[in-house]
C-alpha positions in Angstrom: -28.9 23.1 26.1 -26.8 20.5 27.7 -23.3 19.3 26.3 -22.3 15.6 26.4 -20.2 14.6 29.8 -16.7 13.5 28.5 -13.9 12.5 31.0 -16.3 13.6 33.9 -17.3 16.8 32.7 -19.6 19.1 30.8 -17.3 22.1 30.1 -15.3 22.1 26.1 -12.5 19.5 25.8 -9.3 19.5 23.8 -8.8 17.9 20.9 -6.6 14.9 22.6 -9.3 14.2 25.1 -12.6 14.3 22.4 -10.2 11.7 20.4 -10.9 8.5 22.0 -15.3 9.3 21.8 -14.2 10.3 17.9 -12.5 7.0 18.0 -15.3 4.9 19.3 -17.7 6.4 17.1 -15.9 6.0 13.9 -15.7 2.3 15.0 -19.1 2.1 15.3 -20.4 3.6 12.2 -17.6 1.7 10.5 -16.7 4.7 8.8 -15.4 8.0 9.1 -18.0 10.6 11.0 -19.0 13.7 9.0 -17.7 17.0 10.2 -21.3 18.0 11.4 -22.0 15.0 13.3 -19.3 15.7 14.9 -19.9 18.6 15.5 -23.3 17.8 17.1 -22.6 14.7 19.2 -19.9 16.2 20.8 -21.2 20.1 20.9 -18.0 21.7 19.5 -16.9 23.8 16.8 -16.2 23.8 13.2 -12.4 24.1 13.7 -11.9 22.1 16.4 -14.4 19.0 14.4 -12.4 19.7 11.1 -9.5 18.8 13.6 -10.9 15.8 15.0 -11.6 14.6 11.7 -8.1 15.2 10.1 -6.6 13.1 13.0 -9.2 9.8 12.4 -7.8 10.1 8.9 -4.6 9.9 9.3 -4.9 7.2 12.0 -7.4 5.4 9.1 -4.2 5.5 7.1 -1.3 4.8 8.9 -3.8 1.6 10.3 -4.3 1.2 6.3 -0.2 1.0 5.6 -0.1 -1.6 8.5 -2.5 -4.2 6.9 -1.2 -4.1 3.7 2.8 -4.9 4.8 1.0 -7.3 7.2 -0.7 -9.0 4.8 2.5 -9.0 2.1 4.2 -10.8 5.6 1.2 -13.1 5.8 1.6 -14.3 1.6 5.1 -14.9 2.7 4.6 -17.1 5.4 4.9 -14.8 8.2 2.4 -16.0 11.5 2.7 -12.4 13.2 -0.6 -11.3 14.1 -2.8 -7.9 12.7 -0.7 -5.2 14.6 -3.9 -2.2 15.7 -1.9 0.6 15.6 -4.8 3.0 17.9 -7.2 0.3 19.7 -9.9 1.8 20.1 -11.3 2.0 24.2 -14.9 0.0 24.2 -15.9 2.1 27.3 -14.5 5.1 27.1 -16.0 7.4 29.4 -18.6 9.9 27.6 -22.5 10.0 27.0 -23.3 9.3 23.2 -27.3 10.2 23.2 -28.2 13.3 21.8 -29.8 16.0 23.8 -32.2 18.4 22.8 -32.1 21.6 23.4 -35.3 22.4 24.2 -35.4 19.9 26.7 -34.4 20.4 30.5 -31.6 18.1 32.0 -33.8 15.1 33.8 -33.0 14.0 37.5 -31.2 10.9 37.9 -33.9 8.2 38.7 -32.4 5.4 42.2 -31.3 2.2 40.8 -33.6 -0.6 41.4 -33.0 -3.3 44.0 -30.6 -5.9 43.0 -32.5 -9.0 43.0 -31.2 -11.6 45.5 -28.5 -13.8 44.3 -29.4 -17.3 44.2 -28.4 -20.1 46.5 -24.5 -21.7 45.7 -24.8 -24.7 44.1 -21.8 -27.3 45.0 -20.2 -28.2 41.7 -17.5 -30.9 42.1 -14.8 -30.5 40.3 -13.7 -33.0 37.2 -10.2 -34.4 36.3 -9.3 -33.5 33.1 -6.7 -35.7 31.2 -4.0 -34.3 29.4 -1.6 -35.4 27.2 2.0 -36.0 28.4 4.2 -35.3 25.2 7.7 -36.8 25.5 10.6 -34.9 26.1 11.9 -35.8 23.1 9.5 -35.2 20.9 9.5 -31.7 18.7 6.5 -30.1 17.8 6.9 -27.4 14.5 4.4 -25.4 13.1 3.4 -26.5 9.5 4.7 -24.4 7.6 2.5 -23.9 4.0 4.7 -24.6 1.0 5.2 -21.9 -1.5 4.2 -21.8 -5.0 7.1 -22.4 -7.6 8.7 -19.7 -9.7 10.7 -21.7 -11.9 8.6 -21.7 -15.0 8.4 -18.1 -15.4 12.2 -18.7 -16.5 10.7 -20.7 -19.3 8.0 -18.1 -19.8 10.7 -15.6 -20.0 13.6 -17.0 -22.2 11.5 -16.8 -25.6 10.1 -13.1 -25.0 13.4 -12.2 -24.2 15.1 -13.3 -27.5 11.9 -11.8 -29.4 11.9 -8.2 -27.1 16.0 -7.8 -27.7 16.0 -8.4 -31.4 12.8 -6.2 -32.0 14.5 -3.5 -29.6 18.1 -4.0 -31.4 15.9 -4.0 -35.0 14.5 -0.8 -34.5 17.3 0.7 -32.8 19.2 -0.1 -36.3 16.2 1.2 -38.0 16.3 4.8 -35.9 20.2 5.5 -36.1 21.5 3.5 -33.2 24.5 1.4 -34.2 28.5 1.0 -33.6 29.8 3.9 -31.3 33.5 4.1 -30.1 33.1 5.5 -27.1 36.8 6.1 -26.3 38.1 7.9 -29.2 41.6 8.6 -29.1 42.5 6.2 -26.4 44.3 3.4 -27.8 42.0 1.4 -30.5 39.0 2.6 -28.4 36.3 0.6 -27.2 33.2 0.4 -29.9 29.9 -0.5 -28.6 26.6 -0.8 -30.2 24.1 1.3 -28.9 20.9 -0.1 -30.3 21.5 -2.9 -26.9 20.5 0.2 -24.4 16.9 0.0 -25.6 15.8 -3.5 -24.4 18.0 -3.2 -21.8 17.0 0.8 -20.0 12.9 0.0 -21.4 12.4 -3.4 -20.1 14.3 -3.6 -17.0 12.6 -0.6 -15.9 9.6 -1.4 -16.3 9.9 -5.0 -14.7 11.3 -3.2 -11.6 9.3 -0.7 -11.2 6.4 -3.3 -11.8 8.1 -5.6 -9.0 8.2 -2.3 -6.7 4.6 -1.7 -7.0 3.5 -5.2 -6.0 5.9 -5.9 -3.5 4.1 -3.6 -1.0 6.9 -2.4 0.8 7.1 1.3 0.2 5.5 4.5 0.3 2.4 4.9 -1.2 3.3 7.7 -4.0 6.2 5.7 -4.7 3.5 2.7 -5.1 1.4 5.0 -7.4 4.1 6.2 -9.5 5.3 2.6 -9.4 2.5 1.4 -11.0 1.7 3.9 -13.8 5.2 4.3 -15.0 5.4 0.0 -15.2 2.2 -0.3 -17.0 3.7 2.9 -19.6 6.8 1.3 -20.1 5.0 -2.0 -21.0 3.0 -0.1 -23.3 6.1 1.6 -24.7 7.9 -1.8 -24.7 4.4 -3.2 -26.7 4.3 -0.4 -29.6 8.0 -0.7 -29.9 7.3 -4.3 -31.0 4.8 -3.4 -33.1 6.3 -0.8 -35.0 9.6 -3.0 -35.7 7.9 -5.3 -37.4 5.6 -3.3 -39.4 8.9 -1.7 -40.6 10.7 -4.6 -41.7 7.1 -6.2 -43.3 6.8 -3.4 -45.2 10.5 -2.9 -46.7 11.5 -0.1 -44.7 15.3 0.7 -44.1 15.2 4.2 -42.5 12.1 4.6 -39.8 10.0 7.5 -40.5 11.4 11.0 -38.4 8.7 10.9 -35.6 9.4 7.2 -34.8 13.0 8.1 -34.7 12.5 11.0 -32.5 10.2 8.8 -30.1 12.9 6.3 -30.0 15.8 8.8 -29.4 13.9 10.3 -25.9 13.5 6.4 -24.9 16.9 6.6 -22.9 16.4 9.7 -20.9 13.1 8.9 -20.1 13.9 5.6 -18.3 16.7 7.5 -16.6 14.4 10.3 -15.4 11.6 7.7 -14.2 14.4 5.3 -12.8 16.1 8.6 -10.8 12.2 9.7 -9.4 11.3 6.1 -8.4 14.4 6.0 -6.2 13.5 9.4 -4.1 10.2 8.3 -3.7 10.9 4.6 -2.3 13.5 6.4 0.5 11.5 10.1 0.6 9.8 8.9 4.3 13.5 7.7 5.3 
């Protein structure tokens, strides 16, 4: 049995030296090698192939974080090019066939001949033109206009008015209403509390939705980004929903499970907005 020459030799290789072959042949199969084809191209071990293949993926996904903040440059008008984080060596310097075991190592066979170059040909040379810009002329990259936002403030203004009053409707419906939150302090200062619903629900979850598109963090801060935006929609949907059925069918008081619902609301969005925040700094 013979083992595939790597770096010049025969004998077992570390880890950092197999890496670039790994590299080359993950390249070529456009995906990541198995453990036992590993194992068999380059004659190792289980271990040291579960290695090799723990180290393509994590080079698969730091390459992976690269593109997509490269391509949230490119939509904003950035002309950087792809960075390749681990370029991968087109010759690197290792035999890729398979050997069988069974077969003995065959003697290198003399190169042919090199056939005899053929006669110089005299090629005289052309004058190319180029263009002389003037000095005072400035040349700019174009520069690709952006798409306008302003109509999503018209979008916005009606769904606000209808999100605060159903928010503020149910909140007066569940037992939110005037608090004096300074009791005992001069004439206090009263505040409605049935405000904190459209305000903690819906900002959250137009931040968090804003934080999972914007493709500048973490990817479990992405994740949790984008599920706890979609819930809080949701939330945001069903509280609509069941404001209005109230007040169509009569009702003063909301029933005790929609009041106990809408109670949590608050800590909820505090809890969600406190994890979001670790996890956008937690690889800082």
């Amino acid at each position: 049995m013979t083992a595939p020459t790597i770096n010049g030799t025969r004998y077992p290789q570390p880890v950092d030296e197999l890496l670039p072959a790994a590299r080359k042949l993950a390249h070529e199969l456009d995906a990541l090698p198995s453990r036992n084809r590993l194992m068999k191209r380059f004659r190792i071990g289980s271990e040291k192939a579960n290695e090799l293949l723990t180290r393509l993926r994590e080079e698969r996904a730091r390459q992976a974080r690269s593109d997509s903040l490269h391509a949230a440059m490119v939509l904003r008008g950035s002309l950087a090019d792809r960075p390749v984080l681990v370029p991968v060596d087109p010759t690197p310097d290792t035999s890729t066939a398979d050997t069988d075991p069974d077969t003995p190592d065959r003697p290198e066979q003399p190169a042919p001949d090199p056939a005899p170059a053929p006669p110089p040909v005299d090629v005289t040379p052309v004058e190319q033109v180029s263009t002389v810009e003037s000095s005072g002329t400035k040349i700019r990259p174009a520069r690709s206009r952006r798409a306008v936002v302003w109509p999503v403030i018209l979008l916005a203004l009606p769904a606000f008015v209808a999100i605060w009053g159903g928010w503020v409707g149910l909140g007066k419906l569940t037992g939110f209403g005037k608090v004096n939150l300074l009791p005992g302090i001069g004439s206090g200062w009263v505040i409605d509390t049935a405000i904190t619903l459209p305000i903690g629900v819906e900002t959250y979850g137009a931040f968090a939705l804003y934080v999972w598109l914007s493709g500048r963090v973490p990817a479990r801060a992405a994740r949790f980004a984008k599920w706890s935006a979609l819930g809080s929609l949701a939330i945001g949907a069903l509280g609509q929903v069941a404001y209005h059925l109230l007040i169509a069918a009569g009702v003063t008081s909301a029933p005790w499970w929609i009041t106990t619902l809408v109670a949590c609301l608050p800590v909820a969005v505090l809890g969600m907005g406190a994890a979001l925040a670790h996890l956008m700094h937690a690889d800082d």
